[in-house]
C-alpha positions in Angstrom: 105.8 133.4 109.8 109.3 133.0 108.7 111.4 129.9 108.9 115.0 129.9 109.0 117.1 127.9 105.9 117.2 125.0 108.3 113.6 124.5 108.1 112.9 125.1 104.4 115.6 122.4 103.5 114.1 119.4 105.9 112.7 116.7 104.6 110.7 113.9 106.6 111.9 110.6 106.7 109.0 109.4 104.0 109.6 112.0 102.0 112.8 111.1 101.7 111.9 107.6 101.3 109.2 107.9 98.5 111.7 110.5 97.0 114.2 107.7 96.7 111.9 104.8 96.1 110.6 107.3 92.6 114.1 107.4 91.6 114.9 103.9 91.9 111.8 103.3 90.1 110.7 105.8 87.6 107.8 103.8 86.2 106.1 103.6 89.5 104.2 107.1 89.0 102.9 105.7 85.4 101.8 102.2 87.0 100.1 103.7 89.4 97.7 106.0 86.7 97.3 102.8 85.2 96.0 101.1 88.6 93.5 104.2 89.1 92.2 104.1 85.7 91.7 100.1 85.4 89.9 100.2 88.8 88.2 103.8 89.5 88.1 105.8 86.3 84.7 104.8 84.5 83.5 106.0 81.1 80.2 107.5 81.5 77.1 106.0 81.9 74.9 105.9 78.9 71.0 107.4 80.9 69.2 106.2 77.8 70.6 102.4 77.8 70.2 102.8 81.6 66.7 103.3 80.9 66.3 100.9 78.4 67.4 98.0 80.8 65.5 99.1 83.6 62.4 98.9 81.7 63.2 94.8 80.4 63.9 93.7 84.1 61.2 91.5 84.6 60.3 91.6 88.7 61.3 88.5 90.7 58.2 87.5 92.8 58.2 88.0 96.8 59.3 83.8 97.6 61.6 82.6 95.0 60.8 78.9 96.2 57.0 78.9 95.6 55.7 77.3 92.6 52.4 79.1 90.5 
């Protein structure tokens, strides 16, 4: 399916305006890889210290309140 010149030339109206707003701003881009790696990107989880922890939790009894 062919488009005409017309077609392959458009651009939406938020492409235009995140087009724009990356222009005005070129260190958006590089903020936003910061964001993503201070929130979502995690180092890798250690199974051996995993282990290690799970094994010194000491289990909370049934009624928290309730005196031995």
């Amino acid at each position: 399916m062919k488009f005409s010149k017309q077609f392959s030339l458009y651009q939406s109206e938020a492409t235009q305006f995140i087009n724009g707003l990356k222009e005005a701003s070129p260190h958006l881009e590089q903020s936003q890889r910061d964001g993503r790696a201070l929130l979502w990107d995690k180092s890798p989880i250690d199974l051996d210290n995993q282990r290690r922890l799970a094994d010194a939790r000491i289990n909370q009894q049934a009624y928290v309140y309730q005196s031995k």
